[in-house]
C-alpha positions as CSV (number, residue, x, y, z in Angstrom):
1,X,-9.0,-22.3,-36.9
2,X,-9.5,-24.7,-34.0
3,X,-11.8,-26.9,-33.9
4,X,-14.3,-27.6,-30.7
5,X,-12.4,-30.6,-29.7
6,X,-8.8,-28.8,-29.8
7,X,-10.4,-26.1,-27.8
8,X,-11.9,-28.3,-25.5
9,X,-8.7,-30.2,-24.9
10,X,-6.8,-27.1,-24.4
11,X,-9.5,-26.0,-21.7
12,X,-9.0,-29.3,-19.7
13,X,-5.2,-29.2,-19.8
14,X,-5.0,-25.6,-18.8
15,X,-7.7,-26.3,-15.6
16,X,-5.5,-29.6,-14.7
17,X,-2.5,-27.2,-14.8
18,X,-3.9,-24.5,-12.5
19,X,-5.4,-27.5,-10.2
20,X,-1.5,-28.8,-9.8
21,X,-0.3,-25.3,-9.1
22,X,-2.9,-24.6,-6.3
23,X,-2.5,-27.8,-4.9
24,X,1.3,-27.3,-4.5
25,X,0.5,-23.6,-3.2
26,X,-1.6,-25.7,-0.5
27,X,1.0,-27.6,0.1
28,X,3.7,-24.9,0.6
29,X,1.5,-22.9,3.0
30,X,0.9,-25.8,4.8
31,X,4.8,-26.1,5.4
32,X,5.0,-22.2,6.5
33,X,2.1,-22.9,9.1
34,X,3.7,-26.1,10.6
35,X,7.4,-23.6,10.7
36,X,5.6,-21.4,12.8
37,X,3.6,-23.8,15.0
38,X,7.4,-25.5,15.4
39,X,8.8,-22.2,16.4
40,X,6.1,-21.2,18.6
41,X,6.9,-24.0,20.5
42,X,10.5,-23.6,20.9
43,X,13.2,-22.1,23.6
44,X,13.9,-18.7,22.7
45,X,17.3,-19.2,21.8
46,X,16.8,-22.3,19.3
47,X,14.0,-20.0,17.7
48,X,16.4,-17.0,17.6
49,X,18.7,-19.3,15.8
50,X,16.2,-20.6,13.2
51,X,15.1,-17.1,12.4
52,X,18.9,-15.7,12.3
53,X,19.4,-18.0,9.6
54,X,16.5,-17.3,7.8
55,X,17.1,-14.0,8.1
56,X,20.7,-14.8,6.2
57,X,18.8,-16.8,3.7
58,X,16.6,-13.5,2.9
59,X,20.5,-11.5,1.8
60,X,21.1,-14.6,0.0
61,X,18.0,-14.4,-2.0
62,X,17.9,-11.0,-3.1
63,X,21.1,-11.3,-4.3
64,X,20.8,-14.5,-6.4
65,X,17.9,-12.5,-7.7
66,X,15.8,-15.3,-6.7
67,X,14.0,-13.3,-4.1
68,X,12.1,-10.0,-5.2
69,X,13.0,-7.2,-3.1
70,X,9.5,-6.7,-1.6
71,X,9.1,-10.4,-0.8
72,X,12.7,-9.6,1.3
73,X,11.2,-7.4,3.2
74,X,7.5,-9.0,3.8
75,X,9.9,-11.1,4.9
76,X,11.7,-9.8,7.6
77,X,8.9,-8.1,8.5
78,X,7.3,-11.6,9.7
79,X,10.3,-13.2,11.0
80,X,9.9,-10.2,13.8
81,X,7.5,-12.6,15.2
82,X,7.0,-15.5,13.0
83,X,4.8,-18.0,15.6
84,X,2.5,-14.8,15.1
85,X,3.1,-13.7,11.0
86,X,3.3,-16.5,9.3
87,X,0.0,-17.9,9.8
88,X,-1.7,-14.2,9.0
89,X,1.0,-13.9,5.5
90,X,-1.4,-16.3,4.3
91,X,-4.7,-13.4,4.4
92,X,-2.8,-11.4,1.4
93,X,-2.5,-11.2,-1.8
94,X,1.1,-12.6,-2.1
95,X,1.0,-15.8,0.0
96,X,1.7,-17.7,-2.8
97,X,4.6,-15.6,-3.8
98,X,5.7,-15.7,0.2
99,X,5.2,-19.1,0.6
100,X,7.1,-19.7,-2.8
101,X,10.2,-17.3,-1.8
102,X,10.5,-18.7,2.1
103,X,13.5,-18.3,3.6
104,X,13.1,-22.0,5.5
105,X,14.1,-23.7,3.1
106,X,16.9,-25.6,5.1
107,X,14.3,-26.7,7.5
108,X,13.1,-28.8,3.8
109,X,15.3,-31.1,4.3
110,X,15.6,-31.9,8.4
111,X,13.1,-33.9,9.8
């Protein structure tokens, strides 16, 4: 059996660990909303681009198996008008998992 102070210790460690995960959740959906305010205010055809290639990243995805099939399609679903989506993806359920499986990830690493 445990004792009180195990427990205790085992309680703070698991809050710390779900603290870190929602901060880096906060931190990934920070990323999507700043994508779409960049896209938003883009020409049409640099947009197009952006979202063709995310598009491409969302085939890539699935068939790593990285990507589950219905964040695929929530995906593509929002890059239909991603200025407009991306900021409401974050009102569901899954935003974490849609934030987590984002098909931007080459934007990461440009300035």
């Amino acid at each position: 059996m445990k004792s009180v102070g195990a427990v205790s210790l085992a309680l703070a460690e698991r809050r710390h660990a779900v603290e870190q995960s929602k901060a880096h959740y906060r931190v990934l959906r920070s990323i999507q909303r700043q994508i779409a305010l960049d896209l938003a205010g883009l020409q049409q055809e640099q947009a197009t681009k952006i979202v063709k290639r995310a598009l491409r990243n969302i085939v890539v995805l699935e068939s790593r198996g990285v990507s589950s099939p219905y964040c695929g399609k929530a995906w593509r679903r929002i890059l239909e008008d991603p200025a407009k989506r991306i900021p409401k993806m974050f009102r569901g359920h899954m935003a974490d998992a849609l934030a987590q499986n984002s098909p931007f990830g080459f934007l990461y690493r440009q300035p």
